[in-house]
C-alpha positions as CSV (number, residue, x, y, z in Angstrom):
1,X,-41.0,43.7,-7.3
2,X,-40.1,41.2,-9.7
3,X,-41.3,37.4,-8.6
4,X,-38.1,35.2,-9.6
5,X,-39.7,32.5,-7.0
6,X,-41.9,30.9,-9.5
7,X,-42.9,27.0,-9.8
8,X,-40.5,25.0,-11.5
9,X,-37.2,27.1,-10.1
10,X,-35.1,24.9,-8.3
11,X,-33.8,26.5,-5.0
12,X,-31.4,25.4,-1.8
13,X,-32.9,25.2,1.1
14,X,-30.7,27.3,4.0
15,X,-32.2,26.6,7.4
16,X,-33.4,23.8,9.2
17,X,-33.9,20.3,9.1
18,X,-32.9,20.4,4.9
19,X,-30.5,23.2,5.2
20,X,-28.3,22.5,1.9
21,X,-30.7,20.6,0.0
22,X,-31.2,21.3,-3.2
23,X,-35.5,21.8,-3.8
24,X,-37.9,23.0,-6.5
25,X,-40.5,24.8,-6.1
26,X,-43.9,23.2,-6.8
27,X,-46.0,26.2,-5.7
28,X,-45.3,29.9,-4.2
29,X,-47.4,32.4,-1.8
30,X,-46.3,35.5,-2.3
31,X,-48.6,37.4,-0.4
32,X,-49.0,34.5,1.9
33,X,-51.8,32.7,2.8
34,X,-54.4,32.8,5.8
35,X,-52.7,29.8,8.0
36,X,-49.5,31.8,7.1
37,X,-49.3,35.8,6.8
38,X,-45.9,35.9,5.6
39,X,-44.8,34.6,1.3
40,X,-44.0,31.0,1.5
41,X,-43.3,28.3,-1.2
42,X,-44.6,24.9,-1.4
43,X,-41.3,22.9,-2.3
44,X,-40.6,19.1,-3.7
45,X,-36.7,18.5,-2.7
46,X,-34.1,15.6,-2.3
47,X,-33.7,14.4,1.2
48,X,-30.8,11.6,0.6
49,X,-29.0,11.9,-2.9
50,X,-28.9,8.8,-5.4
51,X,-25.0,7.5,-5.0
52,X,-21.9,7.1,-7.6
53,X,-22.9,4.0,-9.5
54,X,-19.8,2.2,-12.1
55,X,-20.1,0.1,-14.7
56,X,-19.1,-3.1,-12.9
57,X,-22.0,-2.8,-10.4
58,X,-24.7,-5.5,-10.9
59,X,-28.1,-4.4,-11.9
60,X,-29.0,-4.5,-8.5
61,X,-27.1,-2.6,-6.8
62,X,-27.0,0.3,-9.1
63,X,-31.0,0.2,-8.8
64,X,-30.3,0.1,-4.7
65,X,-27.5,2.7,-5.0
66,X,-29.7,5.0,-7.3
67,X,-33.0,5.4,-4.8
68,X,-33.9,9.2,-4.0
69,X,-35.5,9.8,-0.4
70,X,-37.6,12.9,-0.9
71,X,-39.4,15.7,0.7
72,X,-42.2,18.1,1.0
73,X,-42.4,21.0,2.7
74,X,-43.8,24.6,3.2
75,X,-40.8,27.1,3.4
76,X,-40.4,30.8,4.2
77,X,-39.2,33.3,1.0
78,X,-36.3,33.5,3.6
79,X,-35.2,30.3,3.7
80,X,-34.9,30.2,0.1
81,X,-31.7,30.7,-2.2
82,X,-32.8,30.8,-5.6
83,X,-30.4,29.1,-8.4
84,X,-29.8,30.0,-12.2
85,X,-31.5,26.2,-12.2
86,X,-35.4,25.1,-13.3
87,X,-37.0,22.0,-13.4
88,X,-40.6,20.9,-15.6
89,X,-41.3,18.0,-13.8
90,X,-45.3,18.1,-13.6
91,X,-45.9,17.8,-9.2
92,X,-48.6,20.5,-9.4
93,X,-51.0,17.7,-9.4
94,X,-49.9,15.1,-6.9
95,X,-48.3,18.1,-4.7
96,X,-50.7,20.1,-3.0
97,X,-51.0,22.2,0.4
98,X,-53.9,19.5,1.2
99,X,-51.4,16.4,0.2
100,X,-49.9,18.1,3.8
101,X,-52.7,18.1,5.7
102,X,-52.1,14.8,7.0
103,X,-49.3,12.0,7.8
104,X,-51.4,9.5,5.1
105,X,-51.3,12.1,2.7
106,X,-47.8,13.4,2.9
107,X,-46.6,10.2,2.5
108,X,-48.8,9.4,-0.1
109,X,-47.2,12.4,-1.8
110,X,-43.9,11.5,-0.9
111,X,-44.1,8.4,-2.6
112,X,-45.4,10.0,-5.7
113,X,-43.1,13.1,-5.9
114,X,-39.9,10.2,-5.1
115,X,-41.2,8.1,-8.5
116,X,-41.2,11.3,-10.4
117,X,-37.3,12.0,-9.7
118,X,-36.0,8.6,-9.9
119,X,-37.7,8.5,-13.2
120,X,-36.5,11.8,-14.0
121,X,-32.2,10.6,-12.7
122,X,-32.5,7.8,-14.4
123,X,-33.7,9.1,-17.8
124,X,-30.2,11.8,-17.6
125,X,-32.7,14.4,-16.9
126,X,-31.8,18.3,-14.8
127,X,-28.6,15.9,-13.9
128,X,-27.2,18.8,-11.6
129,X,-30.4,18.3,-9.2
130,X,-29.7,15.1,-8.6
131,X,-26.1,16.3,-7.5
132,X,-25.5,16.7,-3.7
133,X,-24.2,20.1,-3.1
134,X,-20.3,20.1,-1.9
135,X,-19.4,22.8,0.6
C-alpha cells in the first residue's frame, strides 16, 4: 500500500470534537503504536480561524481579528481526509507524542505550534489553511 499520510500533508479532520477542521499532519503511525494497535497520526490543526480583516481596521484590531486558537491531537487513519494540500512548517520538534503526555505540556505545545501559524498567516504563507472550510 502506498502511504499518502505523510508529515507535512494537510488533512480535514471528519469526526469529533474538530470535525471540519482543516489539520496537518506533524507525525503518522502506520502500523500503530503500543498504547494504540491501530495507524494513527499525530496532527497540528486550527481550532478557531483568523477573521476577515480590511484596510480601514486599526492596527489593533486586525492583530486581535487575526489570532489562530490551535490544536493537537492523536487521530485515527479513519478520521482523516487527506487533501491535494502540504505544509513545511517545521513542528516535528516542539510537537511530540510526549508534548501530550500532560496538560503543562500540551499547552506548552499549543502555544508553540499557535506562534508558528500566525507567523506563517501573517507572512501570506499556505493561505488556503488558514481558510475556514464552507460547507
Amino acid at each position: 500500500m502506498v502511504k499518502f499520510l505523510k508529515p507535512g500533508k494537510v488533512v480535514v479532520i471528519l469526526n469529533g470534537r474538530y470535525a471540519g477542521k482543516k489539520a496537518v499532519i506533524v507525525k503518522a503511525f502506520d502500523e500503530g503504536a503500543s498504547s494504540r494497535s491501530y495507524g494513527h497520526a499525530l496532527v497540528a490543526g486550527i481550532n478557531r480561524y483568523p477573521r476577515k480583516v480590511t484596510r480601514d481596521m486599526s492596527k489593533k484590531l486586525v492583530a486581535k481579528r487575526s489570532t489562530i486558537k490551535p490544536f493537537v491531537k492523536l487521530v485515527n487513519f479513519n478520521h482523516l481526509m487527506p487533501t491535494r494540500y502540504g505544509m513545511d512548517a517545521d513542528l516535528k520538534s516542539t510537537v511530540t507524542v510526549e508534548s501530550l503526555a500532560n496538560a503543562g505540556s500540551r499547552s506548552d505545545t499549543r502555544k508553540a505550534v499557535k506562534k508558528v501559524f500566525e507567523d506563517r498567516y501573517l507572512n501570506g504563507k499556505n493561505r488556503w489553511f488558514f481558510s475556514k472550510l464552507r460547507f
